[in-house]
N, C-alpha and C positions, 0 to 999 in steps of 0.2 A: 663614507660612501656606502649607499644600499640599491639596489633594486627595488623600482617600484613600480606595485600594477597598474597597469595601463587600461585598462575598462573604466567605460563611463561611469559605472555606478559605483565602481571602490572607493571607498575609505584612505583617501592621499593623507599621510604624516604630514603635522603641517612643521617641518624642521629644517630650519636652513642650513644650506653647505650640502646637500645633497648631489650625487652625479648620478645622471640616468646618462646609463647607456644600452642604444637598440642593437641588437645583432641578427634582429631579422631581419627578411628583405622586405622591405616596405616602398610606396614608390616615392618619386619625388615630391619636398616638400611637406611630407609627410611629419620631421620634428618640429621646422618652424608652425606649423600650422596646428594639428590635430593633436599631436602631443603638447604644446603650449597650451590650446585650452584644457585640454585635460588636466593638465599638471597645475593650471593655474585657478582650478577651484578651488585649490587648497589657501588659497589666498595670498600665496607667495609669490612672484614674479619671478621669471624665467631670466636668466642671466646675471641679475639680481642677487636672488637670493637661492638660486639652484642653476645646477650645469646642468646639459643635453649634448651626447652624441651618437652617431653613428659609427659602427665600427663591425658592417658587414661580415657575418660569417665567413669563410672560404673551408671548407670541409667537404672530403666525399666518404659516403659510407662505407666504411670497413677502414678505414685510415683517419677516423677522424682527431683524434689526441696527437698522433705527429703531426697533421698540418696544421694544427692550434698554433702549435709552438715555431714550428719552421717557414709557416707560409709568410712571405710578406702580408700583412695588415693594410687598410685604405682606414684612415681616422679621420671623420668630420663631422667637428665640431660647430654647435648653433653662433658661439663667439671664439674668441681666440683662447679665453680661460678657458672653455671647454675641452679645446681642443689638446690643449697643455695636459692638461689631467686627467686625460686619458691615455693621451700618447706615454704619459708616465707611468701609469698604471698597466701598459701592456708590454714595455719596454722590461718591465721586472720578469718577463715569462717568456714574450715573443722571440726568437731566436733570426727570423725574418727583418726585413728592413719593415719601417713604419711611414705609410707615406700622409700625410698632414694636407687636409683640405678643409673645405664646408660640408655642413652636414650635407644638401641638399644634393651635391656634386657626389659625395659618397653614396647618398642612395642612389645616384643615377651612375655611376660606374661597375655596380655588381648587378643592376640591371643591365646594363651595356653589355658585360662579359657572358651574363647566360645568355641574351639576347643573340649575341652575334653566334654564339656556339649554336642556335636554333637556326637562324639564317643559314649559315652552314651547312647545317643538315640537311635542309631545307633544297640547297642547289643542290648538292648530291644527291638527293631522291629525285628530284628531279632529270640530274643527270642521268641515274641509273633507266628511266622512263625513258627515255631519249635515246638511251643505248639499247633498248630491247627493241623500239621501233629500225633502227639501223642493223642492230645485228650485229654489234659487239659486244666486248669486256668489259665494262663500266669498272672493276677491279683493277683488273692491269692498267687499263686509262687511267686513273686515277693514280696509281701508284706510281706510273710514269711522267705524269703531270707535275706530282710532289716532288720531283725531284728540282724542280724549278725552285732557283731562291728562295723568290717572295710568292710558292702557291703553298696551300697547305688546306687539300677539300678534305672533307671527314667522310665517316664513311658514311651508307645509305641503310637502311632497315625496313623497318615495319611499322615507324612513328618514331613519337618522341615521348618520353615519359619521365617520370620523378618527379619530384614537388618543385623545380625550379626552373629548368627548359622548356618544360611545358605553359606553366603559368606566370613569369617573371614578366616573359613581353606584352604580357595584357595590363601589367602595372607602367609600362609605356604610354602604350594606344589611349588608356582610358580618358587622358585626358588634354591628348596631342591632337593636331590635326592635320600634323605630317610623319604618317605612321604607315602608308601605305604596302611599302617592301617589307616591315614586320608582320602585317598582318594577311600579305598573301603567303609569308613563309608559314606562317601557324596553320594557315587554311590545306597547303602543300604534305606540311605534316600529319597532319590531323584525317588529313583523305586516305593514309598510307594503308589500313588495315583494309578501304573498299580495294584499294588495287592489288595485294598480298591477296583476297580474297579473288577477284578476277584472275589469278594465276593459278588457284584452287582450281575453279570451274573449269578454264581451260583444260587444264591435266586430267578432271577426270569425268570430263563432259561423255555421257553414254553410261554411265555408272548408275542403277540404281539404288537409292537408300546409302547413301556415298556417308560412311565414317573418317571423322581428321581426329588425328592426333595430334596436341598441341605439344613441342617442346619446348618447355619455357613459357614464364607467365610473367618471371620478372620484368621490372624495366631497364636493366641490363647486366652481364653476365657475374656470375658467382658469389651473387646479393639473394637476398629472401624480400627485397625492396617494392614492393608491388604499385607503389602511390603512382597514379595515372598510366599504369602501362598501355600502353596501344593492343597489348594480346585482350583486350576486356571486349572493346569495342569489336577486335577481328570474331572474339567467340559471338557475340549478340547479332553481328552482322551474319555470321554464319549458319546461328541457328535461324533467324525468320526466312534464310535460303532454302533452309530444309535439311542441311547438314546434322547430322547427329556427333555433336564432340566430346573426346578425352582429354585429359590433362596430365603430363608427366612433367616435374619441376623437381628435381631433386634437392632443393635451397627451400622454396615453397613450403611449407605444411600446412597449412588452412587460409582458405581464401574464397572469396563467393561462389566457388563450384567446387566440386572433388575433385581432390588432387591423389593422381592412381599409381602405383607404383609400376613400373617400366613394362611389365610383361601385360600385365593388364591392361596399360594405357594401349599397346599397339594392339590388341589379340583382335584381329578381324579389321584391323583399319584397313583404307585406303589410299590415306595419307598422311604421313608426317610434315607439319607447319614449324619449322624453328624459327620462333620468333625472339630468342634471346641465345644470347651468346656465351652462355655454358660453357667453362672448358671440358666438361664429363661429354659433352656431344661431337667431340672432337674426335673419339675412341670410340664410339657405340659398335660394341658386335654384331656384322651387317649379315652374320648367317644366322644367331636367334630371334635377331626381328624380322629375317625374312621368311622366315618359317611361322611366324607368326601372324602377321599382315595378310590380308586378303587381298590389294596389290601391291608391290612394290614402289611406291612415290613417295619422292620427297620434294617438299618445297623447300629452300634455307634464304632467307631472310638476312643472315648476317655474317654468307661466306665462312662457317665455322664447320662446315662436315668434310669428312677426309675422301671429295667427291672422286678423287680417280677408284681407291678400295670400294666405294658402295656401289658405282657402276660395274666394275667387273664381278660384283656380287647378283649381278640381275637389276639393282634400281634405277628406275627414270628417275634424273635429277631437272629440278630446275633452279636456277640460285638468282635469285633478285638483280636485273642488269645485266644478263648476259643470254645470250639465243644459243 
């Protein structure tokens, strides 16, 4: 069994008994189709004289060698041999149950799972919108919601980001034509930094030459993970507003703008944006930032400041979904 490249132009071994298997997320249809002609310039026939399966990653960063081994596996296979020798080949290592299907069903089920994790998100920003127009806790509602059985909303923020939530459900739509409720949810996420950034303006509407501080850049807490964060889009919205911004990300260390160390990022701001959910933001000492800051505001985004200590410290809080 080897690995083999998958680009048009490589150089395919042309040796039988070979097993390809994909661990990326690809969409469906994607081994019967694309990967068969590829593989089958090499003049060999697919089932024939070589295997194909899927057998979807499942891994989140900072954890990713224990859920190799512990996570249950989805294994589909292009024929049933495929499927067999793979399932055997992950059985020597997976520690998880292995669950045996078609390639095509496996690529549509770890689309399925980040998809609905995006839908998800999706009605919670939503919801959180909903709850500022009324005048509640989108927080506590929520938390008290979950206690119900069968609910379980996730929570709301500043967008959606990483290489898999963001982008997964577009390997859906592209080629569905009943994709309607996944592509209002991406459209719902995707708007999150214009409204994050209307909760800006609000707070410091009268302000000239209005400085934000960005907390957090990742796309979410105690990662240095930056791939599609929604903080990119809040900063490029914020500067053709006219906003002047810093950047303080303690995980971070280089990334398309400067990234300032604590005292610096706030010196002269007007506002703090947490757009990621840091545990170090959980403790920030609210008497050296407030001596530093030119006003006291805070946006949070993702519920993570310790909002009773910063108010009685002097700061105007506002937290995403609540009045």
């Amino acid at each position: 069994m080897c690995g083999i490249c998958l680009r048009n132009d490589c150089s395919l071994p042309e040796k039988k008994g070979n097993l390809v298997i994909i661990e990326s997320t690809i969409p469906p249809n994607t081994c019967e189709k694309q990967v068969k002609q590829i593989l089958e310039k090499s003049t060999l026939k697919m089932c024939e004289d070589f295997c194909v399966s899927h057998c979807p990653e499942r891994a989140i960063p900072g954890n990713t060698l224990h859920e190799m081994v512990y996570n249950d596996r989805v294994i589909g296979g292009v024929d049933e041999k495929s499927t067999q020798l793979t399932a055997d080949l992950y059985s020597s290592f997976v520690k998880g149950n292995l669950h045996l299907t078609t390639s095509t069903t496996a690529e549509m089920i770890k689309l399925m799972e980040n998809t609905f994790r995006d839908v998800n998100i999706a009605l919670a920003n939503e919801f959180a919108q909903i709850a500022d127009d009324y005048g509640i806790d989108v927080w506590k509602a929520i938390e008290i919601a979950n206690k119900h059985p069968r609910v379980n909303i996730l929570k709301p923020g500043p967008g959606v980001g990483g290489h898999c939530i963001a982008i997964d459900p577009w390997f859906l739509t592209e080629n569905a034509n009943n994709s309607s409720l996944i592509m209002m949810s991406r459209q719902i996420n995707d708007s999150m930094p214009q409204y994050v950034l209307k909760m800006v303006k609000e707070m410091l509407t009268g302000i000239e030459n209005p400085i934000i501080t960005v907390f957090g850049i990742a796309y979410k807490g105690d990662i240095a993970d930056t791939r599609a964060t929604p903080a990119k889009k809040f900063i490029k919205l914020a500067e053709k507003e006219g906003f002047k911004i810093k950047i303080y990300d303690p995980f971070v260390k280089e990334w398309n703008y400067p990234i300032l160390g604590l005292e610096e990022a706030v010196e002269g701001s007007d506002c703090i944006v947490v757009l990621t959910d840091h545990s170090e933001f959980r403790n920030v000492d609210p008497e050296n930032l407030h001596n530093k800051m030119r006003k006291p505001n805070i946006i949070d985004t993702r519920n993570i400041i310790n909002k009773d200590l910063l108010e009685k410290s002097g700061y105007k809080i506002k937290i995403i979904g609540t009045r």
